[in-house]
N, C-alpha and C positions, 0 to 999 in steps of 0.2 A: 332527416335527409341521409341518403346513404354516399359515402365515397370511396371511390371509385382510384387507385392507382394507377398510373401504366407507367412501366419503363419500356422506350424504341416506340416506335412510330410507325413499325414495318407493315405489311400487309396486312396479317392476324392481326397485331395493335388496332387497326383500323377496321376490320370484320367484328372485333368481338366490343369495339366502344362503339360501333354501329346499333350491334342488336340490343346489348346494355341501356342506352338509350330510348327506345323503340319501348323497350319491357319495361324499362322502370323509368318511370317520366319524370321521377324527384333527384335520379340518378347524378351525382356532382363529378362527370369521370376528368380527368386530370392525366394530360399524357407531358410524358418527359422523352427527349430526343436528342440526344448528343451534337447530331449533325444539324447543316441547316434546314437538309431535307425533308421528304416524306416519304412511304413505302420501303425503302430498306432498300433491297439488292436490285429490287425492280425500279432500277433508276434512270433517270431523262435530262439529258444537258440539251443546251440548244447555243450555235454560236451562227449569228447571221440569217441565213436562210436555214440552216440543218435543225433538225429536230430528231433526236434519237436514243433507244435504250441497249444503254452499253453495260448492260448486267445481264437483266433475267432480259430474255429476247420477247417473248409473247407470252398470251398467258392462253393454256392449254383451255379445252371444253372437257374435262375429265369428271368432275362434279356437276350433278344434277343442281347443287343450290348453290354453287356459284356463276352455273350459265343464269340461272333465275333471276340471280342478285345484280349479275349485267348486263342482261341484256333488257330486264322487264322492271326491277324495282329500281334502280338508277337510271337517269338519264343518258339513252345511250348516241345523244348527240356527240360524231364525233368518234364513234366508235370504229375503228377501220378492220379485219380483215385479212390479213395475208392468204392469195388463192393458190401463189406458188407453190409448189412443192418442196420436201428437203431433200436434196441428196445423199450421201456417204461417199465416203472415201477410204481407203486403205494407208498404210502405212507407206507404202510404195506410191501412193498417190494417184491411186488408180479408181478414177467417179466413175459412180453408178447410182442409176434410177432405184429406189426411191425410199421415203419412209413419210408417213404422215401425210400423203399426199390429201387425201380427202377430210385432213384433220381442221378444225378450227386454229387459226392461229393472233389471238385477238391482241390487239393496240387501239390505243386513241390519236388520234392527228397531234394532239401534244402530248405523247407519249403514257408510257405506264404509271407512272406515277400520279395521273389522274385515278386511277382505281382509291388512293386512301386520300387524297384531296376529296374527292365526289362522297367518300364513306364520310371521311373526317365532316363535308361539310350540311351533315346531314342530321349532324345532331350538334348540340350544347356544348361537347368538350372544350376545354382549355388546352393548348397545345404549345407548352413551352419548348423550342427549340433550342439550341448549345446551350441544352444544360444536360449535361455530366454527370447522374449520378454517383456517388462513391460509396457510399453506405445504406446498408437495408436491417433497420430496426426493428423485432418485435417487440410489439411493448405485451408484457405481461400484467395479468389483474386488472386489464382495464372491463370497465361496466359497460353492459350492453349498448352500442351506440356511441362511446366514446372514442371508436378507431382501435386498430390492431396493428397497426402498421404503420413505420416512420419513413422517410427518407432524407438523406443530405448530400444535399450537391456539390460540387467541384468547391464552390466560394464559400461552403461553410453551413448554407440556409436549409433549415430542417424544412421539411414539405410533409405535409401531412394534418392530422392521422388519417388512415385508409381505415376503413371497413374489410376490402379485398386489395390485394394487392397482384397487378396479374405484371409476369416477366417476357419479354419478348426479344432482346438481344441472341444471338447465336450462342450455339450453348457454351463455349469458351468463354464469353461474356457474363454468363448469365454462373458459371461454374463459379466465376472470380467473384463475382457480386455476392453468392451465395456462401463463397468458403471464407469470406468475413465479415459474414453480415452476423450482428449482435442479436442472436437468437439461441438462448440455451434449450437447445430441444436434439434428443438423438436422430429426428429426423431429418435434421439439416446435413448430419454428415452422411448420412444416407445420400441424400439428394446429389450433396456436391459428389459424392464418386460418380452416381447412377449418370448424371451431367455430364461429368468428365470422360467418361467413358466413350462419346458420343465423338466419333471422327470426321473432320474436313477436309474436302479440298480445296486448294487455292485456283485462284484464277488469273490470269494479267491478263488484260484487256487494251487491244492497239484497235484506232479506230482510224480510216483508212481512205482520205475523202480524192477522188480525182473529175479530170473536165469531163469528161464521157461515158458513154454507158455501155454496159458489157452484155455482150447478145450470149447466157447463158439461158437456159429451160427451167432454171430452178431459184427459189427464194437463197437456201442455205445449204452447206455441207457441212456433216457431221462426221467425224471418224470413230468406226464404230469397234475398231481392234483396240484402240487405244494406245497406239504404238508410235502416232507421230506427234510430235511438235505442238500441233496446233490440233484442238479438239472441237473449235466450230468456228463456221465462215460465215456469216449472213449479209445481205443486200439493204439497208433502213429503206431504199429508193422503190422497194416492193410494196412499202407503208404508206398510203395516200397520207400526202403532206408532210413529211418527212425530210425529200430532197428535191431541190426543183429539180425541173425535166434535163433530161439532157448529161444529167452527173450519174456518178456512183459515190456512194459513201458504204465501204465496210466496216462490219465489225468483227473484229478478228480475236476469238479467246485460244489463250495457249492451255495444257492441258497440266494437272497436278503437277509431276513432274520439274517441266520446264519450269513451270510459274515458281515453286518454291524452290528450286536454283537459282531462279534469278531476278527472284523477287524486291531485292534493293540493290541490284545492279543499274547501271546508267539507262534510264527511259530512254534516252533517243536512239541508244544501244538495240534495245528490246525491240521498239518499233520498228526500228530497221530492218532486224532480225527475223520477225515477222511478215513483214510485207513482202520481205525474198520469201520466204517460205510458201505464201499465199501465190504469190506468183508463180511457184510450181506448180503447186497445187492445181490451181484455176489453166494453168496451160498459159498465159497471158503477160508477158515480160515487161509490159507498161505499169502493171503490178507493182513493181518492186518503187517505185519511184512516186509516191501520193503525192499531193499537190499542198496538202493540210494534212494534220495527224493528229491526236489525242491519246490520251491513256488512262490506266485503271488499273491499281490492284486489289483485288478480292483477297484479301488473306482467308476471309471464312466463308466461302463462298459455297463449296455444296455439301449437304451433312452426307453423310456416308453409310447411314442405316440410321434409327429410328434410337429411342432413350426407353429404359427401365420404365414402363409406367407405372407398376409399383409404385415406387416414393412419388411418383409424380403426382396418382390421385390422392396418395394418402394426404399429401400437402393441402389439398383443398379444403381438410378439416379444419386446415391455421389458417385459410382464408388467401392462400396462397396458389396463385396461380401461372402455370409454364406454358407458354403456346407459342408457336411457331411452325416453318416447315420442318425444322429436327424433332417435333414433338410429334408430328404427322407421321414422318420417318422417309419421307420424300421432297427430297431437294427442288420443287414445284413452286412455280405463283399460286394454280389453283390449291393445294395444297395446304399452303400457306392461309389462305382465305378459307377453306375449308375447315382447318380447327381453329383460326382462329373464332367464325359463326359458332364450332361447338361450346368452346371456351364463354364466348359471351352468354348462351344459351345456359352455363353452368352456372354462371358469376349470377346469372341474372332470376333465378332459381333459386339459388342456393343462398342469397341473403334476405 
């Protein structure tokens, strides 16, 4: 039997233990997940009636084999749609028609995080959640089929051996994992720069719920200078099933900048801070004042350009595998599900 690694649980995690599965049927894949969650950034709280993703917003149609993968090979009960439009705005806060209007803009009635639940429960894996990896072992001289790869968690407990071992945290994550993981090989220090190299931006996230509903033309505003405050506004109440009738619920992301100024400054600070801000923005002074609120910070939230792939395929020779949307090179859901299919498609070949 072959095994199968995963560290993170995020989108790729779940596209490439999908195909893995599917290709190799004796396949033993084994995901480790820090959080309690699933999908990574593309994430779904729900309190009462609300249901909503206060990370990644939707997931684009930009890949031909990820519309394939959701709309035709998964059950796409439940799949919703956004028809509205995005707007832009300027720094000066000045809207305007449009961007992505005639784009796909996809959700599920219980949010995004159904894309690696529906992956995940499609196959065989094992998916332990709070657990922590802290170390990544190669083991050397081991004999064909004995594993190549170790891991030990937060509490001590070795996991393993892998055959393949594939990475899918953010690459600051995946840098730290790697620049002490007990592997004597010169290509691990390769990696860890080629890794580090790799830029983010952070994100806070204020989420924005009131009694009424706002007679706007549009789903979301995006500001496309990058010069203000707040770098995207959206509507969840655009999402069949999301918010009952009658409310709004935003989600409001601030933009590099702000967010790492004031990234462990007072949350109710932040929100606050925001909701005036949105309330300019939107023209709308009932704004300033939500009824309910939430929060989120992304410290690693969008990659900034793409990683060396150099060291990165060389690694697949150790059986070592990087995927994500920083390995794509684009800060996307689709993205994200797109290498990670390639990744599975490689693992699942290549052993």
């Amino acid at each position: 039997m072959t095994h199968v690694g995963i560290v993170g649980a995020g989108a790729g995690a779940a596209a490439a233990a999908f195909v893995i599965d599917g290709a190799v049927p004796d396949a033993d894949v084994t995901v480790f997940e820090k959080s309690g969650g699933l999908c990574g950034r593309a994430a779904t709280r729900r309190h009462e009636e609300l249901t909503y993703d206060y990370g990644a917003n939707y997931l684009k149609s930009d890949d031909d084999r990820v519309v394939e993968l959701i709309t035709e090979t998964l059950d796409d009960e439940g799949l919703v749609d956004v028809t509205e439009p995005v707007y832009t705005f300027e720094a000066d806060e000045t809207v305007s028609p449009g961007r992505d209007a005639d784009d796909h803009k996809w959700s599920y009635r219980r949010g995004l995080t159904q894309i690696a639940k529906r992956l995940f429960g499609r196959t065989d894996a094992t998916v332990h959640r709070r657990t922590r990896i802290e170390t990544v072992r190669r083991l050397e001289g081991a004999a064909d089929g004995d594993g190549r790869w170790e891991l030990v968690d937060a509490d001590g407990e070795t996991r393993g051996p892998f055959d393949a071992l594939l990475m899918n945290p953010p690459a600051p994550q995946t840098r730290d994992l790697l620049a002490t993981a007990e592997w004597d090989d010169p290509l691990r220090e390769t990696l860890v720069e080629a890794v580090g190299e790799v830029e983010y931006g952070s994100v806070w996230t204020a989420v924005l719920r009131y009694p009424f509903e706002l007679d706007v033309p549009y789903y979301a505003l995006v500001n496309t200078d990058k010069e203000h405050a707040v770098g995207w506004i959206s509507r969840e109440e655009c999402k069949p099933g999301h918010v009952p009738d009658g409310e709004t619920l935003l989600v409001v992301q601030a933009n590099d900048a702000w967010s790492t100024a004031r990234y462990d400054e007072d949350p109710a600070e932040n929100v606050a801070a925001l909701a005036e801000h949105t309330a300019d923005i939107v023209g709308d002074e009932r704004l300033a004042d939500p009824t309910w609120t939430d929060h989120q910070g992304w410290r690693y939230a969008l990659p900034e350009g793409g990683v060396d792939r150099g060291p990165v395929d060389s690694a697949r020779d150790a059986g070592l595998y990087l995927l994500g949307d920083w390995v794509a090179g684009e800060g996307r859901l689709h993205a994200a599900l797109a290498n990670g299919l390639d990744v599975g498609e490689r693992v699942a070949y290549g052993i």
